[in-house]
C-alpha positions in Angstrom: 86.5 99.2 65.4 85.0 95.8 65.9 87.9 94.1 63.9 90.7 95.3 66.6 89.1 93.8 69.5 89.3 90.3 68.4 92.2 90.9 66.9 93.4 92.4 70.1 91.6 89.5 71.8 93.8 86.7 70.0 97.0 88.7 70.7 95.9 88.2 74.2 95.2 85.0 74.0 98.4 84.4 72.0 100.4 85.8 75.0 98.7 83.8 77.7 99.4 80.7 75.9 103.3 81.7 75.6 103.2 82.8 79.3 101.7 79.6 80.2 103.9 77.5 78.4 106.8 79.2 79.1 106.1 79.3 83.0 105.4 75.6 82.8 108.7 74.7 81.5 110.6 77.5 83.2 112.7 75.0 85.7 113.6 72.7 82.9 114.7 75.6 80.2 116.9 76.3 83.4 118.3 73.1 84.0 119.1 73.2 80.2 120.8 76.2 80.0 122.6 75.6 83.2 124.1 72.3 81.6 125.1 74.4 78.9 126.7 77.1 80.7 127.6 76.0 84.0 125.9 78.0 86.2 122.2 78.6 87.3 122.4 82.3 87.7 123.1 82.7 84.3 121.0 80.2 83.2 118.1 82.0 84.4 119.2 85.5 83.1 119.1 83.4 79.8 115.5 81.8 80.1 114.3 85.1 80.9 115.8 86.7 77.9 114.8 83.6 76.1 110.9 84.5 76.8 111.2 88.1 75.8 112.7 87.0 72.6 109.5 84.4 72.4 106.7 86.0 73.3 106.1 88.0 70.5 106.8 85.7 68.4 104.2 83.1 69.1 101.9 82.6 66.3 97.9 81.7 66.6 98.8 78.3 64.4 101.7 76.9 66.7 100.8 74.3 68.8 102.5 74.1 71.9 104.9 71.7 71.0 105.9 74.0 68.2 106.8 76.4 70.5 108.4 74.8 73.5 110.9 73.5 70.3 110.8 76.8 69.5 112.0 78.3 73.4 114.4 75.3 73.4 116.3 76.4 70.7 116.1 80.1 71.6 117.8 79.1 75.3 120.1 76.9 73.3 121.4 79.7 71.0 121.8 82.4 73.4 123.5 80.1 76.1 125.9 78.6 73.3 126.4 82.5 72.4 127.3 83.1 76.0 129.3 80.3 75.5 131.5 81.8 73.0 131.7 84.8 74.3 133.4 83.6 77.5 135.7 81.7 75.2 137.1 84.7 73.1 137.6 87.1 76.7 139.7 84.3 78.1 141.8 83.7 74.7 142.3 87.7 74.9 143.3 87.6 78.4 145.5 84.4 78.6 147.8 86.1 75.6 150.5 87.8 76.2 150.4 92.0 75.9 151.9 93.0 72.7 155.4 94.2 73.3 154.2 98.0 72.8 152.0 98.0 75.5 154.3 96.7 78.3 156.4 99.5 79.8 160.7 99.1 79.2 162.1 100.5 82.3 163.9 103.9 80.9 167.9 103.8 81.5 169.4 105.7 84.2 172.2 108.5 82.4 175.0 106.1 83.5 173.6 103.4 81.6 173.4 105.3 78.9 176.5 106.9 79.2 178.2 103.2 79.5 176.2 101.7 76.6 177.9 104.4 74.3 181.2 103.6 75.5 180.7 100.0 74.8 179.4 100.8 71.2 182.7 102.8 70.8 185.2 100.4 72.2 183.9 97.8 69.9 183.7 100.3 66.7 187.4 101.3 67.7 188.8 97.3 68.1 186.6 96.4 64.5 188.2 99.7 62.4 192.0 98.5 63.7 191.1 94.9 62.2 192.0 94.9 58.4 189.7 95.4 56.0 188.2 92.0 54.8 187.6 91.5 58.5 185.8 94.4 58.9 183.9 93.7 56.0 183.1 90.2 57.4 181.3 91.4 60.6 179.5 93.9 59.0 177.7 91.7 56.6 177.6 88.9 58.9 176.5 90.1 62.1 174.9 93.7 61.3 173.5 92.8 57.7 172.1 89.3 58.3 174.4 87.6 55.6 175.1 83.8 55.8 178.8 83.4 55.9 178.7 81.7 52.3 177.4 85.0 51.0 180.3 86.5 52.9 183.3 84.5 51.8 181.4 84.7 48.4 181.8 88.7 48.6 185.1 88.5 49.6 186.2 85.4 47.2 187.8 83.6 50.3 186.4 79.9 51.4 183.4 79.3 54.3 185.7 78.5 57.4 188.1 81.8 56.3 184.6 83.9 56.3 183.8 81.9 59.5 187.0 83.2 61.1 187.3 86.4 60.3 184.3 86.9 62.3 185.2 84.9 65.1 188.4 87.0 65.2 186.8 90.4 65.8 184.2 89.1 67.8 186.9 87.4 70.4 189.0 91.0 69.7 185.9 93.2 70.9 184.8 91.0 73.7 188.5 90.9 75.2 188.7 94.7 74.9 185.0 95.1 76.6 186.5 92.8 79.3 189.3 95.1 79.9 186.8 97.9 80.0 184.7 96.7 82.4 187.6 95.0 85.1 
């Protein structure tokens, strides 16, 4: 029993000391943090969750430069944490949504109903081309191809490729253009 109360005693002690040193160097650790994040109010959230974090961690062989180093660099860490922090939320909330999460405005039935036409006015104008044209457009503009892999397919030369293409594309946009006058 007798061995708890000085040991009780020197935790006491232990936690004066800390409480002293820490409310004697409470406006500077402020002044500190607050250069660090900007603003006082946060600051002194930080100094006060600083000395939680310190207190119990003060040891009967630190001398009281030992631990006003040691507070320092607890404010430091947990204001440069803070720190961070606000850096990531505002990366997250200068980007741009993802495409998935942004609404598309639905098509009214007319819309729709003219979008199909379209499709089938130009699917009409590209089968009455002949067949290397047809051909031509379909790799070219639906499959991706370069027009050297096209004139390649159909053993003809770069600008022939080039203007098969051109041709249905001028034929499909002239018979949109009568569509829509």
């Amino acid at each position: 029993m007798h061995d708890r109360q000085p040991e009780q005693q020197e935790r006491l002690d232990m936690s004066l000391e800390a409480e002293k040193l820490f409310r004697g160097h409470r406006a500077a650790l402020i002044s500190y943090s607050a250069r660090i994040l900007g603003s006082r109010d946060a600051a002194e959230d930080v100094v006060q969750e600083a000395y939680l974090r310190f207190a119990p961690e003060v040891s009967a062989g630190e001398t009281a430069r030992q631990g006003l180093t040691y507070l320092y660099r607890i404010v430091r860490n947990l204001s440069l944490d803070i720190v961070k922090r606000r850096k990531i939320e505002q990366r997250a909330q200068s980007q741009d949504p993802p495409f998935w999460i942004i609404p598309r405005p639905s098509e009214t039935p007319e819309q729709t109903t003219m979008f199909c036409d379209e499709v089938r006015i130009a699917q009409d104008v590209l089968a009455s081309l002949p067949e290397d044209i047809q051909i031509a457009v379909e790799m070219h503009r639906h499959g991706g191809q370069t027009l050297e892999v096209v004139a390649q397919h159909l053993g003809v030369s770069v600008a022939t490729a080039h203007r098969h293409v051109k041709t249905a594309m001028v034929k499909i946009a002239i018979a949109l253009d009568r569509k829509n006058a």
